[in-house]
N, C-alpha and C positions, 0 to 999 in steps of 0.2 A: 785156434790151431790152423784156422785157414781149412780149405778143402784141396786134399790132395788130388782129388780125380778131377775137377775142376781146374785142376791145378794154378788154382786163387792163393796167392800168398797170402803171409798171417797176419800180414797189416795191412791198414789201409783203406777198408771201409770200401765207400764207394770206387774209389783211386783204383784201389788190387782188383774188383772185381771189373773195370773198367780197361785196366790191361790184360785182364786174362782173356777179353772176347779174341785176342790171336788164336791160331790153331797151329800155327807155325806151316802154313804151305807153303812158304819162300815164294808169295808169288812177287812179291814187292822186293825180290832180289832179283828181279829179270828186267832184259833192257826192253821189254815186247810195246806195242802202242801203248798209252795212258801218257798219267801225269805221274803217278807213283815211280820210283818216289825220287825226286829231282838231286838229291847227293849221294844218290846209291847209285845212282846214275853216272854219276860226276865222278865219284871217286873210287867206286866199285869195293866199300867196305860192309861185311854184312854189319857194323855196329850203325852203319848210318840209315840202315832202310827200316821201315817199318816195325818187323821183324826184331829186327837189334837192340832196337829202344826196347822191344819188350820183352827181352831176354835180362835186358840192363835192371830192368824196372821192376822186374819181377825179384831179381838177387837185391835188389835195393831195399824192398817193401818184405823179403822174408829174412833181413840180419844178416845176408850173403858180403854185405860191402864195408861192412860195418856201421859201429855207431856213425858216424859225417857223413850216413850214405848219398845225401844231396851232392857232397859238394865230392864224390866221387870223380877223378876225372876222367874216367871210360865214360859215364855215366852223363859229366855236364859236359864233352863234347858232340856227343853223341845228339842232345838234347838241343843243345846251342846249334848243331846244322838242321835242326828238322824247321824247314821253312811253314809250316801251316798249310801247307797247300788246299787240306782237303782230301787229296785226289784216292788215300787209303778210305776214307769212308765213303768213297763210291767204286774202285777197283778191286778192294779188297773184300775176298767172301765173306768175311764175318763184321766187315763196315766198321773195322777199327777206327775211332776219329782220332789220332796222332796229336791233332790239332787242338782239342781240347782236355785234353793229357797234359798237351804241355803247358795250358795256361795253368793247370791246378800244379804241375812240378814246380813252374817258377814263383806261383803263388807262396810253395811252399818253402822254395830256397831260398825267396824274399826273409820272411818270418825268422829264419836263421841270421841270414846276413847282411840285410837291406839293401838299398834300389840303388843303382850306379845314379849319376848326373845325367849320365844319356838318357838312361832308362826313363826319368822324373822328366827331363823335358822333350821324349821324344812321347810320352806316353800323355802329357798335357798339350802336345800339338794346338789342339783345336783352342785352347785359351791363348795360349803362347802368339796366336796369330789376327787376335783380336788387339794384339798391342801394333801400333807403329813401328814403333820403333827396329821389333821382331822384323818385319816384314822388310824394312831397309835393307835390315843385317845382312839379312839372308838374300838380295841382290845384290849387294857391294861383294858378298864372299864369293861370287862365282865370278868376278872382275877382279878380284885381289889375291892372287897365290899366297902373298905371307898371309892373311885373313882367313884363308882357305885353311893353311897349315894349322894358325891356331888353331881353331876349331877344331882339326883335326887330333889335336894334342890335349884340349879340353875336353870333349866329347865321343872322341875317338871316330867320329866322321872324317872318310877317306879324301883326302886333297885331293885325290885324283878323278873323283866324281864329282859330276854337278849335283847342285840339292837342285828342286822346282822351285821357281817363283813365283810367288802369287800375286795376282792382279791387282793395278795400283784399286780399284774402287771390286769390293764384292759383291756377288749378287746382293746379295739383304744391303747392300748399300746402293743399289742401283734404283731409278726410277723403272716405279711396273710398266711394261710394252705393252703386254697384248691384254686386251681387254675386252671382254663380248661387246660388240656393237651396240647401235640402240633396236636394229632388229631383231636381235638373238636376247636381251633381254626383256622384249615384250612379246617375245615368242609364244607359242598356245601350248607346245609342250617343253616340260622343263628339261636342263639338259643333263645328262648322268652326271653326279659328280666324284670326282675322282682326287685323291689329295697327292701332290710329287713331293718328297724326299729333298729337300736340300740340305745334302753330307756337308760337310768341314771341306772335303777336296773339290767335291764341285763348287761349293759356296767361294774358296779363296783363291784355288785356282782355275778353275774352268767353268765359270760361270755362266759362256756363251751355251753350253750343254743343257742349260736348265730351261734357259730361254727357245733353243730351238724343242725340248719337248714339248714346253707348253705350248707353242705355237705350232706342234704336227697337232697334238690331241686338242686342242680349242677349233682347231681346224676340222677334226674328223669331230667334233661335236660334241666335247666332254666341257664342260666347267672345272676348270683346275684350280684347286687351292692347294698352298704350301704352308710347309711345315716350318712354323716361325713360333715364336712364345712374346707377346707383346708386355708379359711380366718382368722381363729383363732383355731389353734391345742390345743390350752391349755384349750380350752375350748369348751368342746363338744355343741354339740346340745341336746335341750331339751325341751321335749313337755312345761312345764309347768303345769304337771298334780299337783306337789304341791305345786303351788302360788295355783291354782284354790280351790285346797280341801281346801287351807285355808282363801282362800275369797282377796285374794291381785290381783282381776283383773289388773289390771292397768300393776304390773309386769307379769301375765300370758301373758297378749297380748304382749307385748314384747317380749317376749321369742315365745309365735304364730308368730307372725312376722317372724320371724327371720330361725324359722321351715319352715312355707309356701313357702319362698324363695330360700329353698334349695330342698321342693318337689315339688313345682307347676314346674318345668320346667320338672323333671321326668312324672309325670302327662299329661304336656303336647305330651310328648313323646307316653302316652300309657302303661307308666308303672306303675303295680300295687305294692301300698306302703302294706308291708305285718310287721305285727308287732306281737313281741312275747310276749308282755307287758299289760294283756286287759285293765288296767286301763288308759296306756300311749296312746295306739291305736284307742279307743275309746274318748279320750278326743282332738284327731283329728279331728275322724268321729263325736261326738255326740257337745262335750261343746265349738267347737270353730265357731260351729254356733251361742252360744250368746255372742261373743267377738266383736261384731261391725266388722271384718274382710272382709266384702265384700265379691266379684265373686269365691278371692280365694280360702276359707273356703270351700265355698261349692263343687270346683272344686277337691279338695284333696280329702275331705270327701267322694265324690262318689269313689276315687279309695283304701281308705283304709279299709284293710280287715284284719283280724284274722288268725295266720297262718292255722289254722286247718278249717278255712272259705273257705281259698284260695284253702288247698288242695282237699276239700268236692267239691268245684267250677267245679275244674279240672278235678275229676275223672266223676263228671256228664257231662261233655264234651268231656269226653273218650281222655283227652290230659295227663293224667297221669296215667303214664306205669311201675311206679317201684315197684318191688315186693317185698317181704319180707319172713324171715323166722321166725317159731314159735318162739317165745325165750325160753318153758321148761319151767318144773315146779317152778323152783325157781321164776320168775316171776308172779305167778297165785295164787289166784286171783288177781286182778288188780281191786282195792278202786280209782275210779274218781270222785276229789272235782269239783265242776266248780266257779271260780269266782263270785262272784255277778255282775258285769257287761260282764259277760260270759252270762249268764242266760237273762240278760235283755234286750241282743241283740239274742235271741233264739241261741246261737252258740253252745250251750250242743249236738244240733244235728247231725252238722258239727261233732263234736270231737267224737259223736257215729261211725259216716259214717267210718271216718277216723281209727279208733279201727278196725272193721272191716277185715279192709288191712291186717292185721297181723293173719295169719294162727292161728286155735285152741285158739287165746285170750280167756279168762275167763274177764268179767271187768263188775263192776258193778259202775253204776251211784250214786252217794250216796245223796238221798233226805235232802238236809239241807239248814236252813238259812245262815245266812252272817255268816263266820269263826270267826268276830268280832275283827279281828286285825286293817281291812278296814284303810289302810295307816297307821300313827301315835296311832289310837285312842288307841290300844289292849296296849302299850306301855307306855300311857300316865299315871302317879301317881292316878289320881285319877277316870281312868275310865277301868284300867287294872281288877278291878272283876268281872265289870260288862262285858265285851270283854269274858273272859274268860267264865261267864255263859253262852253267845251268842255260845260260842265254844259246849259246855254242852248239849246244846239242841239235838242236834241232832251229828255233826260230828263228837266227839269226842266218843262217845260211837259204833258210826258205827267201828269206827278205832278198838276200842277196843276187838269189837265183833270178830276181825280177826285180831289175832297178826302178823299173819305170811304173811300177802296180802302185795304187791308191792300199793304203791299208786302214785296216776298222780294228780299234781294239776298245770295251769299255774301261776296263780298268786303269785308274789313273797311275799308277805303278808301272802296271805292263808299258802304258805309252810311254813316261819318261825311257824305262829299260831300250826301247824301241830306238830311243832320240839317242841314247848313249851310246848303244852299240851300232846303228850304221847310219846314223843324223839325218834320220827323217821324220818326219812328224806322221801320228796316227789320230785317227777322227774317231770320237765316237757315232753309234748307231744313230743318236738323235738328231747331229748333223747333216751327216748324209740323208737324212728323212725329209730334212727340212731343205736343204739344197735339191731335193728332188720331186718336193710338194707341186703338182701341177696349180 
């Protein structure tokens, strides 16, 4: 019968009791600082904040909507704008995660109705771009308007947005750079070893990101090893962060699986999994605690950290000792986006700490909600205007305020979003680290 003072609808299990933690304080109907919640923002509906979904969710899960209550449509719009950000399970008093609500809704709406074509190949990404051929496509379509259109008319991908392209050669295709000297391997003490994270986005498109962290931390005197599986070369390892954003558990865990068994033995070692990717890095530490995954989940999760986490870690341990130099006016100001799951793990602070390091920097934090690219969404035909007023709010106008500022953002999402709306390019952390290596 559910618990009325709880006020837990009567179905639902873990689901109902998962949207009852609201309290209904409307604070995720306000336009105040944060990220929360980036289309309530936009569109000023209470069905779109926080809040509304769990009004929705709650009449859904107690027989209010009726039998089809999935395919409700107060219900699956409502659902369809909530971009994942996060930013309620760190803003909101009772740390509602939105985010992980909605991969069990469309989990469930899945089982009714099955997976659109976008959905199947935007959620197999990471295979999809082990083929060539994939990888052509998707450069010739940002040079070909009619190619563009298709796409857009198969997949529902906006013509009017660029996709990213990925790198003719990937990292795991590239020859290793940095390698300890021969005096650092017959060194007398050994050096900490630390394992980095190569995501799907860093590995296919921004490769150079991998490369300058290993060569800030080989530098400051870590031994790097990465995250590869010599059991199948053709096919990398991969978090599974977009089966989850698209609700296809079943294949995420599989792909978890498969991850855990190539970090838990590092882990057990004592080495920390360090990742350049907040969304892929986090979907270790955070969402593979609701994947049924047992002792291992949680045994990674404790050692996976954020690169600008790890270095923040280090320097308060007084174990990181490498210096740097100014990098000059052409760099300055320095515009820092942060991720929305940057933000909802407090890492903005770390990435302050870390800024710091570098002599004379000028950088400003920039107060914004979600960029509104938030994976696929910013992309997708028919939610690319609304992404882009998300961008409006507040980032884009920051950028604009200062044409000439260098900007830092890690997220591979956020930077396209960045490239879209006022065509410039953003650096992650690891480069600027490495450009500023004395």
């Amino acid at each position: 019968m559910g618990d009325a003072y709880a006020d837990i609808p009567k179905h639902g299990g873990n689901f109902a009791k998962a949207v009852a933690v609201c309290i209904n304080s409307h604070q995720c109907e306000t336009l105040a600082k944060g990220v929360m919640c980036p289309s309530y923002r936009v569109l000023q509906q209470a069905n779109f904040s926080t809040g509304g979904r769990v009004r929705l969710l709650k009449a859904a899960l107690s027989g209010e909507l009726g039998t089809a209550a999935f395919s409700n449509p107060a219900l699956a719009k409502a659902m369809e704008l909530c971009v994942a950000c996060k930013g309620c399970k760190r803003e909101c008093e009772n740390e509602v995660d939105m985010a992980m609500i909605k991969v069990e809704y469309l989990a469930q709406q899945f089982a009714q109705s099955g997976t659109s074509l976008r959905t199947r190949l935007l959620a197999n990404l990471s295979r999809a771009l082990s083929v060539q051929g994939f990888r052509t496509l998707l450069a010739l379509r940002n040079r070909m308007p009619l190619l563009a259109k298709m796409t857009e008319l198969l997949f529902g991908l906006s013509a009017q947005r660029t996709l990213p392209e990925p790198v003719v050669k990937s990292y795991l295709q590239r020859p290793v750079v940095f390698q300890p000297d021969r005096e650092e391997q017959h060194a007398a003490e050994p050096r900490t070893e630390v394992v980095l994270l190569i995501d799907t986005f860093t590995n296919h498109f921004a490769p150079e990101n991998a490369e300058a962290a290993i060569a800030v931390l080989t530098r400051a005197g870590y031994r790097v090893l990465t995250t590869q599986t010599s059991a199948d070369p053709d096919r990398p390892l991969c978090c599974g962060r977009t089966h989850i954003a698209h609700g296809l558990v079943d294949k995420a865990r599989a792909q978890a699986k498969r991850m855990l068994s190539v970090l838990l033995p590092h882990v057990e070692a004592g080495r920390p999994i360090i990742g350049l990717e907040p969304a892929c890095l986090l979907a270790i530490r955070d969402d593979y605690k609701f994947l049924g995954l047992g002792d291992a989940a949680d045994q990674v999760a404790s050692h996976a950290i954020l690169f600008e986490e790890f270095i923040a870690k280090e320097i308060a341990a007084k174990r990181f000792a490498l210096t740097f130099n100014p990098l000059g006016s052409d760099a300055q100001p320095l515009l820092v986006h942060g991720h929305c799951h940057q933000k909802a793990v407090g890492a903005m602070k770390s990435m302050r700490k870390v800024l710091k390091l570098i002599p004379e920097l000028k950088f400003e934090l920039i107060e914004s909600t979600c960029c509104g690219m938030a994976g696929s969404f910013g992309i997708e035909k028919e939610h690319a205007e609304v992404a882009m007023q998300m961008a409006e709010q507040s980032l884009l106008p920051a950028l604009r305020q200062q044409p000439q500022a260098s900007i830092l953002a890690n997220g591979f999402s956020c930077r396209h979003q960045i490239k879209e709306g006022v065509k410039r390019d953003a650096k992650h952390l690891a480069l600027l680290l490495k450009e500023a290596m004395a």
